[in-house]
C-alpha positions in Angstrom: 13.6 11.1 -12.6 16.9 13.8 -13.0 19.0 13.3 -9.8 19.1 17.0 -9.6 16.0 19.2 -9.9 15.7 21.7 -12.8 14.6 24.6 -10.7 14.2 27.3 -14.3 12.2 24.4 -15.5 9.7 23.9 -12.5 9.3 27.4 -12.5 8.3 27.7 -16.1 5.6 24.7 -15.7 4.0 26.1 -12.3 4.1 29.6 -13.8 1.9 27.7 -17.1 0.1 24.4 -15.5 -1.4 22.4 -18.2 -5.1 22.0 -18.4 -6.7 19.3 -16.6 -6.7 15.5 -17.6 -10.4 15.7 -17.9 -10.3 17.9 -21.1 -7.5 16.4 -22.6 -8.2 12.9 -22.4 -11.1 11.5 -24.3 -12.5 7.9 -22.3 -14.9 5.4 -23.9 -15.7 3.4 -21.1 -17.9 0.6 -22.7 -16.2 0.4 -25.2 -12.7 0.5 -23.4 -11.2 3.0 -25.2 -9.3 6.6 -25.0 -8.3 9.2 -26.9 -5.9 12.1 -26.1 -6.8 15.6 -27.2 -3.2 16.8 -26.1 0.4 15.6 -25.1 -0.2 13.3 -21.6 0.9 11.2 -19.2 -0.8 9.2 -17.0 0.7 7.9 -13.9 -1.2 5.2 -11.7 1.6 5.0 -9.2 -1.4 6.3 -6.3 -3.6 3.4 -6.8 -1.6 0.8 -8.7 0.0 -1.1 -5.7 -2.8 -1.3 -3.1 -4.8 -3.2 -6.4 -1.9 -5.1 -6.8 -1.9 -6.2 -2.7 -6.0 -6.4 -3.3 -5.7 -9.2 -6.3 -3.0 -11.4 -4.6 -5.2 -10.9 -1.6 -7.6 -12.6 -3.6 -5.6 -15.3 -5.5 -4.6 -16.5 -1.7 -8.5 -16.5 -0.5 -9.5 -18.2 -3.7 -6.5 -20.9 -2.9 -8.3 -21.1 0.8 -5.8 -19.2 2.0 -7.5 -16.7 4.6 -4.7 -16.1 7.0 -2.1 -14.3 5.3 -0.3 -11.0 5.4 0.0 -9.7 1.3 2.6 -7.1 0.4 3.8 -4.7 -2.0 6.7 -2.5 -0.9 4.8 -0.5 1.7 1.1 -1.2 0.9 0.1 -4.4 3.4 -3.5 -6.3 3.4 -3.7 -8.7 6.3 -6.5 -11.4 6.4 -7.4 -13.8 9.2 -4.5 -14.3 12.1 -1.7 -15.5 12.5 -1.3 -19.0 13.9 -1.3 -17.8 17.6 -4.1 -16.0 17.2 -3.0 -12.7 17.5 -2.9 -10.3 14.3 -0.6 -9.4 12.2 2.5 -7.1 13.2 3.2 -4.3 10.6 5.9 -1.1 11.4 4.8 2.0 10.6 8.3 4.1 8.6 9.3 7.3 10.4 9.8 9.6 7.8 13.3 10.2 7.7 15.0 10.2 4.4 18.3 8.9 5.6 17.6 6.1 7.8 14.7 3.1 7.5 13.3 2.9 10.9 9.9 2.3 12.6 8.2 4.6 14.8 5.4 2.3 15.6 3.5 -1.0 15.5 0.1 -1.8 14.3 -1.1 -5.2 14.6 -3.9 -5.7 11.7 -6.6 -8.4 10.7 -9.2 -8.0 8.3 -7.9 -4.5 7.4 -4.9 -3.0 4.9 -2.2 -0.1 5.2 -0.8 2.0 3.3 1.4 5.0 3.1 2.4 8.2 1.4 5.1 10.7 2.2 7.5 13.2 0.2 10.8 11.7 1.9 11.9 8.5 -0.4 11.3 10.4 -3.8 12.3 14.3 -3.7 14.1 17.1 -4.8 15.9 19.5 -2.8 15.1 22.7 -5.1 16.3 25.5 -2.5 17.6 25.6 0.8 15.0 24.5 3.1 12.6 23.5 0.0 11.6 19.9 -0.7 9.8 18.9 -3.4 8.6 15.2 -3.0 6.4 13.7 -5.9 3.2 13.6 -5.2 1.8 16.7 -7.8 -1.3 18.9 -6.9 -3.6 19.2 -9.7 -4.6 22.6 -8.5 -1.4 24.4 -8.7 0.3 22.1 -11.4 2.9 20.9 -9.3 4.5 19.1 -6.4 2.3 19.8 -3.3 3.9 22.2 -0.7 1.1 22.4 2.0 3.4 20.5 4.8 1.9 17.2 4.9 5.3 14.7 5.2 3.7 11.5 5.7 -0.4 9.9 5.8 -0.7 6.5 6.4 -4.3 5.0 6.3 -6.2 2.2 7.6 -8.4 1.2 5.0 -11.3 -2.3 4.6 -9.0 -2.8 1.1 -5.6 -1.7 0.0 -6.4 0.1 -2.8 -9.0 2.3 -0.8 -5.8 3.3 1.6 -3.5 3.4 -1.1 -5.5 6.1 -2.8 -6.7 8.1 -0.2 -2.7 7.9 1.5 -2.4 9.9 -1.8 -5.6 12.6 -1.5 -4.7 13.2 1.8 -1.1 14.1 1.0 -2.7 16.4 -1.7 -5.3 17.8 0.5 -3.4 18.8 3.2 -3.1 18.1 7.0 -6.6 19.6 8.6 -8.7 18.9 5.0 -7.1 15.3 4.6 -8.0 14.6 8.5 -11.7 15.9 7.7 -11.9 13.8 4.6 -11.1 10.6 6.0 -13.0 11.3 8.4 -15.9 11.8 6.3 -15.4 8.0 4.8 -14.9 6.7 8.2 -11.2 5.2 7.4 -8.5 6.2 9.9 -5.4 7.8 9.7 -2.3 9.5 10.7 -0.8 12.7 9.1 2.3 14.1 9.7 2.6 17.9 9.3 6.2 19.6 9.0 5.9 22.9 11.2 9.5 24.4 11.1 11.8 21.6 12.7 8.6 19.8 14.5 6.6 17.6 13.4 2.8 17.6 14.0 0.4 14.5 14.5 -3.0 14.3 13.5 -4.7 11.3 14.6 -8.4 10.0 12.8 -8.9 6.8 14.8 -7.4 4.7 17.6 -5.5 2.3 15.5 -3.2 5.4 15.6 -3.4 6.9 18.8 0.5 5.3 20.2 2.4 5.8 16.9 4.7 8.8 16.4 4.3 10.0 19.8 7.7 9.5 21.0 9.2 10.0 17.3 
């Protein structure tokens, strides 16, 4: 959360990574417990909003509420229609850290958004080196494989809130395969020098970011 990176101390954690979660964290799921084995964290930030969006999704349906757009800062369920008939409107963000601006339309029912990108929460490290905050468990750090934005069309918000998340992880081509591979859809944008490159999974995506 420093405003300013700590480059000496990034180096000395990537040049050490800890040892996975898995062997230092203990879970008891019957009995809903767990243990730590080590000094850890655990951060549900990549899931914890698209539940939130998929439980007042269902507080509104349980209400008889079926028509409804649900929202949590960028993750968005939208049920039924809205009262023209026509589905619900939602901008997808270009990802540009200094201005808020849409670089597309998506008009959803019966289907959630959500997105992931490393150009609201980063730190400029070097010259030309941005670290967002999305961490790669296989290197121990923030992910630096070019991936800038995913933003996925999921049946629930917590399914496109996670896998916004795997993909930015994954990378461009391996993310595109992936979600591919669950039969969501997507679109991943990959920072090649000053250009940005669009990979498309779907035709929900197919008009947005051409133009950008």
């Amino acid at each position: 959360p420093a405003k300013r990176a700590d480059a000496p101390k990034i180096r000395g954690f990537l040049a050490a990574p800890p040892a996975p979660a898995a062997d230092r964290l203990e879970l008891d799921v019957a009995g809903r417990r767990a243990r730590k084995h080590a000094p850890i964290q655990i951060d549900l930030c990549g899931i914890a909003k698209g539940y939130a969006v998929d439980q007042l999704a269902r507080a509104l349906l349980a209400l008889g509420h079926g028509d409804a757009l649900v929202g949590i800062d960028g993750e968005m369920r939208a049920m039924g229609e809205q009262e023209a008939g026509r589905g619900w409107a939602i901008a997808v963000e270009a990802p540009d850290p200094e201005t808020r601006r849409a670089m597309g339309i998506l008009e959803l029912s019966g289907a959630a958004v959500a997105t992931s990108g490393d150009y609201r929460h980063f730190a400029n490290v070097a010259p030309g080196v941005r670290l967002g905050h999305t961490m790669d468990p296989q290197r121990g750090g923030p992910v630096q494989n070019g991936v800038t934005q995913a933003t996925i069309l999921a049946p629930t918000c917590i399914e496109a809130d996670a896998w916004a998340t795997v993909v930015m992880v994954l990378g461009a081509e391996q993310g595109a395969a992936a979600i591919r591979a669950v039969g969501f859809e997507a679109l991943i944008l990959e920072r090649k020098g000053e250009t940005l490159r669009r990979h498309v999974v779907g035709a929900a995506f197919g008009h947005v970011g051409q133009t950008w």
